[in-house]
C-alpha positions as CSV (number, residue, x, y, z in Angstrom):
1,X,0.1,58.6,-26.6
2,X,3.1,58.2,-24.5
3,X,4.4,54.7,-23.7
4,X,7.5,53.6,-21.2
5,X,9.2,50.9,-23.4
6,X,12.4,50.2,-21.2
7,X,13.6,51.4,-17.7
8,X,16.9,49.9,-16.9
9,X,19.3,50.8,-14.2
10,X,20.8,54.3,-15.9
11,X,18.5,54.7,-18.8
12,X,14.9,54.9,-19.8
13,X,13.0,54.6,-23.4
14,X,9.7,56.6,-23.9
15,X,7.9,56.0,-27.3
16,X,5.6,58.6,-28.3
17,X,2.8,58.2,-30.9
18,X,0.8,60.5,-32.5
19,X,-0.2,62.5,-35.4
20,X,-0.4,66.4,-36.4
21,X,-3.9,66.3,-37.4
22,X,-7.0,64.3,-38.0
23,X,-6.6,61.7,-41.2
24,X,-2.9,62.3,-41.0
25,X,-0.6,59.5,-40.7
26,X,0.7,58.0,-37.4
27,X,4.2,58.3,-36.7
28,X,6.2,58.0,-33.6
29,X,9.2,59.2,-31.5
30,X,11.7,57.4,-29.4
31,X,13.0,59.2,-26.5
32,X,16.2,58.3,-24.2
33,X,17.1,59.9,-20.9
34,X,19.6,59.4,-17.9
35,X,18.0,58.3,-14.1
36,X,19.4,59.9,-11.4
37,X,18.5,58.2,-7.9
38,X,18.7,59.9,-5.0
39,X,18.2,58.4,-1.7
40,X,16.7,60.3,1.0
41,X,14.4,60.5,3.4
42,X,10.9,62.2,4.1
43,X,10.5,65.3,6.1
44,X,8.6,62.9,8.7
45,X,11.5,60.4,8.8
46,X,14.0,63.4,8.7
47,X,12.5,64.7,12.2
48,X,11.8,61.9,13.9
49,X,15.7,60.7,13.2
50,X,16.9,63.7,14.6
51,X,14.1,63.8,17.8
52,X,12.4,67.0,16.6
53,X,9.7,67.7,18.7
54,X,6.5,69.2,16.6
55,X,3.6,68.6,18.8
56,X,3.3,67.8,22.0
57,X,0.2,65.9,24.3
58,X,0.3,67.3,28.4
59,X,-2.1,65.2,30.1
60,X,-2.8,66.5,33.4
61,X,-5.7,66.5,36.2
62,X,-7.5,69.4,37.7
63,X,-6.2,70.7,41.0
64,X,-4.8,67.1,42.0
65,X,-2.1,64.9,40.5
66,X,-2.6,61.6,38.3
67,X,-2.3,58.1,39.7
68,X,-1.3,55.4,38.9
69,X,-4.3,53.7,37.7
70,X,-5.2,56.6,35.3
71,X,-1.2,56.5,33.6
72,X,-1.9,52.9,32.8
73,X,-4.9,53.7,31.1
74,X,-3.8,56.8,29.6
75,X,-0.7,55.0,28.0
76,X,-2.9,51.8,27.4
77,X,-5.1,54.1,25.0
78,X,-2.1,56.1,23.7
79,X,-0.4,52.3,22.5
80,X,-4.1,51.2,21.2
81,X,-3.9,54.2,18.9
82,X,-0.6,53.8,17.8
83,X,-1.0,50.1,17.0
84,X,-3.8,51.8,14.1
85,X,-1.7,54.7,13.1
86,X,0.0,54.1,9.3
87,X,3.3,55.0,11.2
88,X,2.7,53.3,14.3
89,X,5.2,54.4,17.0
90,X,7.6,55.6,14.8
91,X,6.8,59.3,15.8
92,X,6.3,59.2,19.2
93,X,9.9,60.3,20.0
94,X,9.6,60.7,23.9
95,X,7.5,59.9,27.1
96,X,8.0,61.7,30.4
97,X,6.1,61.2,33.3
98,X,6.4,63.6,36.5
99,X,5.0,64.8,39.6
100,X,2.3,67.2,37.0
101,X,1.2,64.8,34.7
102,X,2.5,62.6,32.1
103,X,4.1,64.8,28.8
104,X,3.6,62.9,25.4
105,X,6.6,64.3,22.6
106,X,5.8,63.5,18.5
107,X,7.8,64.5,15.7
108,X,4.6,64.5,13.9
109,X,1.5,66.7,14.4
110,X,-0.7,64.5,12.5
111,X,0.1,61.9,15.4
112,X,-0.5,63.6,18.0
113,X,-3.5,65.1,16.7
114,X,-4.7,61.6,16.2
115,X,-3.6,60.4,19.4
116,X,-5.6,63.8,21.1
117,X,-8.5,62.7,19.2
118,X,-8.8,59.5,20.6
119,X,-8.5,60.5,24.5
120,X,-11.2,63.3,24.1
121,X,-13.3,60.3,22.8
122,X,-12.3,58.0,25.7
123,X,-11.8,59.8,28.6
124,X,-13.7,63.4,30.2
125,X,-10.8,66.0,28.9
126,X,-10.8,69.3,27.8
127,X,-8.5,69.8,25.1
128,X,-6.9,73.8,24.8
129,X,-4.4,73.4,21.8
130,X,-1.3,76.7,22.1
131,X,1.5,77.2,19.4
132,X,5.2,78.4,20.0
133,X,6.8,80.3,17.0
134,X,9.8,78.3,16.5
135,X,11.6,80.4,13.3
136,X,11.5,80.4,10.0
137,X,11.9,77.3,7.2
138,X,14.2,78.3,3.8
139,X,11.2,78.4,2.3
140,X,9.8,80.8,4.3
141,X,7.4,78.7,6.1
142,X,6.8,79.0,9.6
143,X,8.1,76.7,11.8
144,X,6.1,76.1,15.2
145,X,5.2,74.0,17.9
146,X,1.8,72.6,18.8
147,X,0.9,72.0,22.6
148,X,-2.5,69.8,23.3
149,X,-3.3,70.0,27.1
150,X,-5.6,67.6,28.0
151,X,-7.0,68.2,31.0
152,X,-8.6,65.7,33.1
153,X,-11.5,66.6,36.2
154,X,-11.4,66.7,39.8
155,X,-12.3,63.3,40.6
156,X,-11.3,60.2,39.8
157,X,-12.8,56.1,40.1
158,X,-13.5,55.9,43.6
159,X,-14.7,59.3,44.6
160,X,-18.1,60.7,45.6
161,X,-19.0,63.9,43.0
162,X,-21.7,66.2,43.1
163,X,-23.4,67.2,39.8
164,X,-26.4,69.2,39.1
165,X,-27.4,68.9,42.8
166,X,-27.3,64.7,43.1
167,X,-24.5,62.9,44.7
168,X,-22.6,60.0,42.4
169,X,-20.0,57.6,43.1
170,X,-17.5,57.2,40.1
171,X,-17.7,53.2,38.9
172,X,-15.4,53.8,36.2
173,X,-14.5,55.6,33.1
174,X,-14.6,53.6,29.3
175,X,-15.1,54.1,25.7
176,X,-16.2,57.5,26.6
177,X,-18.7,56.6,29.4
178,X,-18.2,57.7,32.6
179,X,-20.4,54.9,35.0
180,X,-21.6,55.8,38.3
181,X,-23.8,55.1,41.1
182,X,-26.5,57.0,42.3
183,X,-25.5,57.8,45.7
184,X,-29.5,57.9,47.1
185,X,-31.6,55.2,44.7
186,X,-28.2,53.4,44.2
187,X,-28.9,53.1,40.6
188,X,-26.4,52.6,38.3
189,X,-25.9,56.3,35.8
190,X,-23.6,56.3,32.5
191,X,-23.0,59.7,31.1
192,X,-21.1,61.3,28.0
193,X,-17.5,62.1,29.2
194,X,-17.5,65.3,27.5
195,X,-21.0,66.2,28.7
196,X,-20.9,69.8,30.4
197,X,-22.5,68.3,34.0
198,X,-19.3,66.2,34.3
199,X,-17.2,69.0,34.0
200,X,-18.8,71.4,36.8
201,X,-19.0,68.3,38.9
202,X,-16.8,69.0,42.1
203,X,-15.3,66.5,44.2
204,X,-17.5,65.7,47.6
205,X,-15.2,63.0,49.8
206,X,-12.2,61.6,48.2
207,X,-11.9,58.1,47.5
208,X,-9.0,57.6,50.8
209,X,-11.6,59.5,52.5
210,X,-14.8,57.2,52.3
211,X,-15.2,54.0,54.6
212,X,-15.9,50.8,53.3
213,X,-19.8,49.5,53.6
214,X,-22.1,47.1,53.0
215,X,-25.4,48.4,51.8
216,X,-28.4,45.5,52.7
């Protein structure tokens, strides 16, 4: 048996016990060594100090851009993730929104996996995940770069669809359910965002194109 008797600032004492063999008698051993600290900091830290991008999230929309409405809620989800993640924000290292789509930068893969995770659950994307052969570590590991596009459909909250032959107007998109209204029994329809009639449906009048009405 081994037993830490003393750690001090520069030293530390280790007593060992034991015996050769059965029925012989117990004897022990005191051990000294010399501690050496090192301060440093983990390869996670390391990158996300020096803004290393690993992994990046590109949210974008098919054949249209994003609007407003749908950057609030993708960020809104991004921060509610976050806010759970061990790290929290620490390796989100940059966020770039343009004319495309909206670009999410981590120095951590496991972050933005888990941040990729969580839109595929709430909102209808298709994920394609690409890599980019960055070099080579001293170790001889690779070193690459992740790329998760996320890839929102056609229409958005506001616009008549078409899917499997019936017409629907989009209510709204949460927790994974997209709602909608039947646009002939004016029923109220919640479907899976990931389920495959959703992404076929195609776009019928746009939301700027559809007069307001009152149905009696």
């Amino acid at each position: 048996k081994r037993q830490v008797q003393r750690i001090s600032r520069s030293e530390y004492v280790v007593i060992a016990r034991g015996r050769v063999a059965e029925g012989m008698q117990t004897y022990e051993e005191v051990y000294r060594g010399r501690l050496v600290l090192k301060w440093g900091l983990c390869d996670e830290c390391r990158r996300m100090q020096g803004r290393v991008e690993v992994a990046r999230i590109q949210v974008r929309a098919r054949d249209r851009s994003l609007d407003r409405r749908e950057t609030r809620l993708l960020m809104q989800i991004v921060n509610k993730t976050l806010k759970k993640y061990p790290r929290g924000f620490l390796d989100l290292i940059d966020v770039k929104e343009g004319e495309t789509g909206l670009d999410l930068m981590f120095s951590s893969l496991l972050a933005a996996r888990t941040v990729v995770n969580r839109l595929s659950r709430e909102l209808p994307v298709e994920v394609l995940k690409t890599y980019k052969l960055l070099g080579y570590e001293r170790d001889g590991r690779r070193k690459v770069r992740v790329t998760f596009r996320a890839l929102l459909p056609a229409f958005r909250v506001g616009d008549l669809i078409e899917s499997s032959g019936k017409l629907y107007y989009i209510l709204g998109v949460s927790s994974g359910v997209v709602k909608m209204l039947d646009a002939v029994s004016f029923k109220k329809v919640s479907m899976n965002a990931s389920s495959p009639a959703l992404s076929s449906a195609k776009v019928v009048v746009s939301r700027e194109e559809l007069d307001p009405a009152l149905t009696i």
